[in-house]
C-alpha positions as CSV (number, residue, x, y, z in Angstrom):
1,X,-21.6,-6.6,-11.3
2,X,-18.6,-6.7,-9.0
3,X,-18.3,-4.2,-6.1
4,X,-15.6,-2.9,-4.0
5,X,-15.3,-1.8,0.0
6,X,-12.5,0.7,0.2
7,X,-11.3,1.1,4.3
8,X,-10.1,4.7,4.3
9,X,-7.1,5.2,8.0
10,X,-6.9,9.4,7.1
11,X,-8.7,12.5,5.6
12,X,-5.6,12.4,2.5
13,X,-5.1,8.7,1.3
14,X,-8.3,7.7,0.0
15,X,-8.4,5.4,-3.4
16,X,-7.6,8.1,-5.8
17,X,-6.6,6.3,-8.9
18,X,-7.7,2.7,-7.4
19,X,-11.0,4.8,-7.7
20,X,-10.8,5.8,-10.9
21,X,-10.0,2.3,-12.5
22,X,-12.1,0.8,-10.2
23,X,-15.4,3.1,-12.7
24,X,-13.5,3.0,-16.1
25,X,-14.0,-0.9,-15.2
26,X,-17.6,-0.4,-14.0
27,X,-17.1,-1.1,-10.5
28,X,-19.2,0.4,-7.6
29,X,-17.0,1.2,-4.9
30,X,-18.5,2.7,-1.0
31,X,-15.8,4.4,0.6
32,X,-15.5,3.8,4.7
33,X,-13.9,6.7,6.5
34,X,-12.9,4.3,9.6
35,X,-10.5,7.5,10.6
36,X,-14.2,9.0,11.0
37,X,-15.9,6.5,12.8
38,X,-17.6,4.3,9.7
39,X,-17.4,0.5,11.2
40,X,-15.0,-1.9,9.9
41,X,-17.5,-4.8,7.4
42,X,-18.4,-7.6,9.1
43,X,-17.0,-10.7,7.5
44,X,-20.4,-11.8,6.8
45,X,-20.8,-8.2,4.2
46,X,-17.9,-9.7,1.9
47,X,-18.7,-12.1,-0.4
48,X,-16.0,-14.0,-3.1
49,X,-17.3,-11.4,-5.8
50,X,-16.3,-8.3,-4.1
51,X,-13.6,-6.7,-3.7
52,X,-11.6,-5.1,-0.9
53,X,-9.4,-2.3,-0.6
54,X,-7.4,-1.5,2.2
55,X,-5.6,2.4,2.3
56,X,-2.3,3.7,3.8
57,X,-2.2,5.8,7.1
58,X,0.6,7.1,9.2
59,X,-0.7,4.4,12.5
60,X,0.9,0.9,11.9
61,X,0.0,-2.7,13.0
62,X,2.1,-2.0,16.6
63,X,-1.1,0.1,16.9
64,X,-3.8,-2.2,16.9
65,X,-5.0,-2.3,20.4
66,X,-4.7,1.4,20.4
67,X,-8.0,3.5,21.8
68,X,-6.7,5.9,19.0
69,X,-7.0,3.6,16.5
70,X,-9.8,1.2,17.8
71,X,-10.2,0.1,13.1
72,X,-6.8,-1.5,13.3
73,X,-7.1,-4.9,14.9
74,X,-10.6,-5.5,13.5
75,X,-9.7,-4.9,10.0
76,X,-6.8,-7.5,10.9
77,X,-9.2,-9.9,12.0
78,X,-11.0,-9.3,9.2
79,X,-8.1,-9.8,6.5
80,X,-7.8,-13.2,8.5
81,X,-10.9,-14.7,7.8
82,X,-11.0,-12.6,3.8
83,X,-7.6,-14.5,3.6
84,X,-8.7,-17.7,4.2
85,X,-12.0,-17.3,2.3
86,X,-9.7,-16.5,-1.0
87,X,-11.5,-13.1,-0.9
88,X,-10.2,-10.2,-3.1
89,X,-8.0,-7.6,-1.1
90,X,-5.5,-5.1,-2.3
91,X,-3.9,-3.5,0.4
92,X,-1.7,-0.2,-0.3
93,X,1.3,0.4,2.3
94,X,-0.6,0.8,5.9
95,X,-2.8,-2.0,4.5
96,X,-0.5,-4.0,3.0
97,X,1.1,-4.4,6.5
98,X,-2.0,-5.3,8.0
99,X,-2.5,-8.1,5.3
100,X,0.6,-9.1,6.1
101,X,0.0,-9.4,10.1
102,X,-3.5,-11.2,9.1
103,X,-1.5,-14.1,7.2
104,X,0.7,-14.4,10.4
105,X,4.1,-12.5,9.4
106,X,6.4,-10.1,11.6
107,X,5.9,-6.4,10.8
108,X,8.5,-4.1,12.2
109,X,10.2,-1.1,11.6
110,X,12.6,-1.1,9.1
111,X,16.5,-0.6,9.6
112,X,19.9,-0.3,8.1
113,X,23.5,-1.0,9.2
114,X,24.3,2.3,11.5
115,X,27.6,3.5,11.3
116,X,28.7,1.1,14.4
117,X,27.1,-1.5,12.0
118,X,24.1,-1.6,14.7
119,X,20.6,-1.3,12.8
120,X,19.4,2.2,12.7
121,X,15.8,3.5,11.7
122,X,15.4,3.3,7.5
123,X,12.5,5.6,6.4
124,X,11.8,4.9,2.6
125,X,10.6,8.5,1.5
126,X,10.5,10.2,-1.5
127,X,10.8,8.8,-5.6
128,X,12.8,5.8,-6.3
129,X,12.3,2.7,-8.5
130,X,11.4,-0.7,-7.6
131,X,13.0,-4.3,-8.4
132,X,9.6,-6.5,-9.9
133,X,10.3,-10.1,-9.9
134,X,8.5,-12.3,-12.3
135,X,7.5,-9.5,-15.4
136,X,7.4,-12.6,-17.6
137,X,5.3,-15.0,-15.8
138,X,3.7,-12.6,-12.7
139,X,0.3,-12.2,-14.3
140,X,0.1,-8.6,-12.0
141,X,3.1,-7.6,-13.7
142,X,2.3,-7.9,-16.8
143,X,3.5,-5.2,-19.5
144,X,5.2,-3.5,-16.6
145,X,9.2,-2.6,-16.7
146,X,11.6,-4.3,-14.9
147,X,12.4,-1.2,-12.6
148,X,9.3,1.5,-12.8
149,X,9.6,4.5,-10.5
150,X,7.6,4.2,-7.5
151,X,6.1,7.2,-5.0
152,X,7.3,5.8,-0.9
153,X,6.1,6.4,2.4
154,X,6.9,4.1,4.8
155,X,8.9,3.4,8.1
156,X,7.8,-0.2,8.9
157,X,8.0,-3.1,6.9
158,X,7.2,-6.7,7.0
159,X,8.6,-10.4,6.7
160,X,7.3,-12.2,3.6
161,X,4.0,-14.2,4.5
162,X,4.1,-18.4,4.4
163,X,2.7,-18.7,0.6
164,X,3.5,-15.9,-0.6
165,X,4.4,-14.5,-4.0
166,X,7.2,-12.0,-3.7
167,X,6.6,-9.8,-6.2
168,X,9.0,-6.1,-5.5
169,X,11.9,-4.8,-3.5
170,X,14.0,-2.1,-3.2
171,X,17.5,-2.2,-1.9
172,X,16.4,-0.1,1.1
173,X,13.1,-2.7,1.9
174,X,13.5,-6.3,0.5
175,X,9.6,-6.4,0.6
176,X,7.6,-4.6,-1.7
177,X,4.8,-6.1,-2.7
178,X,3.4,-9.5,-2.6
179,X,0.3,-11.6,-3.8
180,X,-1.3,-14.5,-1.8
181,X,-3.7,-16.2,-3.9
182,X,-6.1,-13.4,-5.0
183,X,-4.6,-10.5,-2.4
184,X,-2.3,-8.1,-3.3
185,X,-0.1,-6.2,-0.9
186,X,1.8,-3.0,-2.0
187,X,4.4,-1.1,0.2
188,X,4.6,2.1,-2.2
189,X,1.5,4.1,-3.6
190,X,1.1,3.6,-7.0
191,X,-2.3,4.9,-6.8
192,X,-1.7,8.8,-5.8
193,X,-2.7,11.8,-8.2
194,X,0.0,14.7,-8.5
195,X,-1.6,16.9,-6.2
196,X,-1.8,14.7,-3.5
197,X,2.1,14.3,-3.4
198,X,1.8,18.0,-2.4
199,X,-0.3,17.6,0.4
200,X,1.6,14.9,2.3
201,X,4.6,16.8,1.6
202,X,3.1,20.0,3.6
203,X,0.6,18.0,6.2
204,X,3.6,15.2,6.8
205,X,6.6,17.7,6.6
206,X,8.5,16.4,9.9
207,X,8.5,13.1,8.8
208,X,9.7,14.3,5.5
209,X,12.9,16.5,7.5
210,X,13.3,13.4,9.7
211,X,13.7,10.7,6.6
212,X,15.4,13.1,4.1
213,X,16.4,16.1,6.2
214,X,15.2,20.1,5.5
215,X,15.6,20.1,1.9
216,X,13.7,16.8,1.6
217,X,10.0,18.1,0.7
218,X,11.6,20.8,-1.6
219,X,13.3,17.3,-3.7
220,X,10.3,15.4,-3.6
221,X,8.1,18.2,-5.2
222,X,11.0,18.4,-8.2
223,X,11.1,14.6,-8.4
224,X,7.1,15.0,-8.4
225,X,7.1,17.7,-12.0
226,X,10.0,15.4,-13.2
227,X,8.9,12.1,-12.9
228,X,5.1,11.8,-12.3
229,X,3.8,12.1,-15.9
230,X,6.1,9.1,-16.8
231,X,5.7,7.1,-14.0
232,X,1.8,6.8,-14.2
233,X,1.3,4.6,-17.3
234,X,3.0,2.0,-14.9
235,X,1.2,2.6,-11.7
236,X,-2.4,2.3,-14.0
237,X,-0.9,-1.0,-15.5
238,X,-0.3,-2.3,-12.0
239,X,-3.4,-1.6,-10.5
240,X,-5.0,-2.5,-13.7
241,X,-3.4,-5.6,-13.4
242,X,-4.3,-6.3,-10.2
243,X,-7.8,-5.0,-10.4
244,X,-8.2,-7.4,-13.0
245,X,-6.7,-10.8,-11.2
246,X,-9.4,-9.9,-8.3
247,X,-12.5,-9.8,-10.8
C-alpha cells in the first residue's frame, strides 16, 4: 500500500479534501506541521511509491533563508532531489511555487499593466475560472470542463519550468498548474472544504481589502453559497486525477 507525506506551512491549509481522497483510495497519509516545528523528510524517507504533498501558506520562495521560516529552503532542496528521482509530488499554491523553484524556474510576484502601463502588484483572490489546456489528451484532466471555477489565493507566481507540461491559466496569471513527469503543481486550491473559505476570509481579511478592496470578503462568502456545491465535482476529479497518475 502506497503512503503519502503531507508538509503542512500554517494552522488553516492542511490537505482537506487531498485528505479525504487520499482514504476513499486507501492511502495512509502522516501529516507534518513544519509551521510547528515537525522536520522537513529527509530524501532518504521518500521512496518512488510514496507520495508527497506539499500545502499553501502566506510565506513564499523569496522567504527561504528566512529564520521565520527556517522549512522553506529545505523542502526546496528536497523537491530537487524528489524531482529528479521521478518521485510523486503535488504541490498546492505555496507548494507549487516551491516545486517550481526546485526545477530551476523564476518565481516572482505577479503584476499587471498600471495605469502608466508600468507593472503593478496583481493579487489573484477570490472565485474565478480557469483555462485547462489538454482536456482531451492531459491524462489529469480528464473528464474535467474546459473552464471549471477555481477558489485563488495568491500574489506570486512563477515562469513555467524547462519540461514542463502547462496544464491552466487565467488571464490574470498565465501559470496555473503544471505537471513534470509524475509532479503536479497547482496555483489555486482545489482541495478546500466550504468552511475553510470562511476562515481565510476572517484570519486573511487585509489581504482580502488589499486585492479586492472592503467589500471583497463580503463577495467572496456570496461567490462561496453560489458556486461551491457546483464547483467541487471538478476539484475531486482533478485531484482524483492526479492522485491517480502518482499511484
Amino acid at each position: 500500500m502506497k503512503s503519502a507525506i503531507v508538509l503542512q506551512h500554517t494552522p488553516t491549509e492542511g490537505p482537506e479534501r487531498v485528505a479525504t481522497i487520499l482514504a476513499a483510495r486507501g492511502i495512509r497519509y502522516e501529516t507534518r506541521a513544519l509551521h510547528a516545528g515537525a522536520p522537513v523528510p529527509d530524501p532518504d524517507e521518500i521512496g518512488r511509491e510514496q507520495l508527497l504533498v506539499v500545502m499553501g501558506g502566506q510565506m513564499g520562495v523569496a522567504d527561504a533563508g528566512s529564520p521565520a521560516y527556517p522549512f522553506l529552503a529545505a523542502e526546496i532542496a528536497l523537491l530537487r532531489q524528489l524531482i529528479a528521482r521521478d518521485v510523486p509530488v503535488l504541490g498546492i499554491c505555496l507548494g507549487s511555487q516551491l516545486l517550481a523553484a526546485a526545477a530551476g524556474a523564476r518565481v516572482y510576484p505577479n503584476t499587471r499593466p498600471g495605469p502608466a502601463g508600468n507593472p503593478v502588484p496583481a493579487r489573484e483572490v477570490g472565485w474565478g475560472e480557469v483555462d485547462l489546456h489538454g482536456t482531451d489528451r492531459e491524462p489529469a484532466l480528464a473528464g474535467l470542463p474546459a473552464r471549471p471555477m477555481m477558489l485563488h489565493w495568491h500574489g506570486d507566481t512563477y515562469d513555467l519550468p524547462a519540461g514542463a507540461v502547462h496544464l491552466a491559466s487565467t488571464p490574470i496569471c498565465r501559470h496555473q498548474a503544471y505537471r513534470i513527469g509524475r509532479a503536479f503543481g497547482l496555483q489555486f486550491h482545489p482541495e478546500l472544504e466550504r468552511e475553510t473559505i470562511a476562515v481565510w476570509v476572517r484570519e486573511d481579511a487585509d489581504y482580502v481589502r488589499g486585492a479586492l478592496g472592503p467589500e471583497g470578503g463580503a463577495r467572496i462568502l456570496a461567490d462561496t453559497d453560489r458556486l461551491y456545491d457546483g464547483a467541487r465535482p471538478s476539484w475531486d476529479r482533478l485531484l482524483g486525477n492526479i492522485i491517480s497518475l502518482m499511484q
